[in-house]
Phi, psi and omega in degrees: 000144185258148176218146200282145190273350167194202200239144174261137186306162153347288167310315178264009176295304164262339161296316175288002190271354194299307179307006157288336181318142174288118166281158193267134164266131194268147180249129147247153220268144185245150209289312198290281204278307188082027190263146173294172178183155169308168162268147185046097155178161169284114207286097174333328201257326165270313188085040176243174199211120169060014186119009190206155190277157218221294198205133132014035209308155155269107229247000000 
C-alpha cells in the first residue's frame, strides 16, 4: 500500500497547485468593426488578419 514518507504542508501544497490556474484570454478592440476579438486570430465576421482579407467574412 502506498504511503506518503511524510506529510506534505499546506504551503507546498498550493505552491505546486499555483501553475494550474486557467489563464484569461485576451480580448481586444477591433481597429476596422470595433467589435472585441482575440488577439492573433482571424476575425471571422470580416475574415480579415492584420489589414488584409484572409478568408471569406460571414454575411
Amino acid at each position: 500500500m502506498a504511503v506518503p514518507k511524510s506529510k506534505i504542508s499546506k504551503s507546498k501544497r498550493n505552491m505546486r497547485r499555483s501553475h494550474d490556474a486557467l489563464s484569461v484570454t485576451n480580448w481586444v478592440e477591433d481597429a476596422n468593426t470595433g467589435e472585441a476579438k482575440r488577439r492573433h486570430h482571424i476575425d471571422l465576421k470580416t475574415g480579415m488578419y492584420k489589414g488584409r482579407q484572409v478568408v471569406e467574412g460571414k454575411e
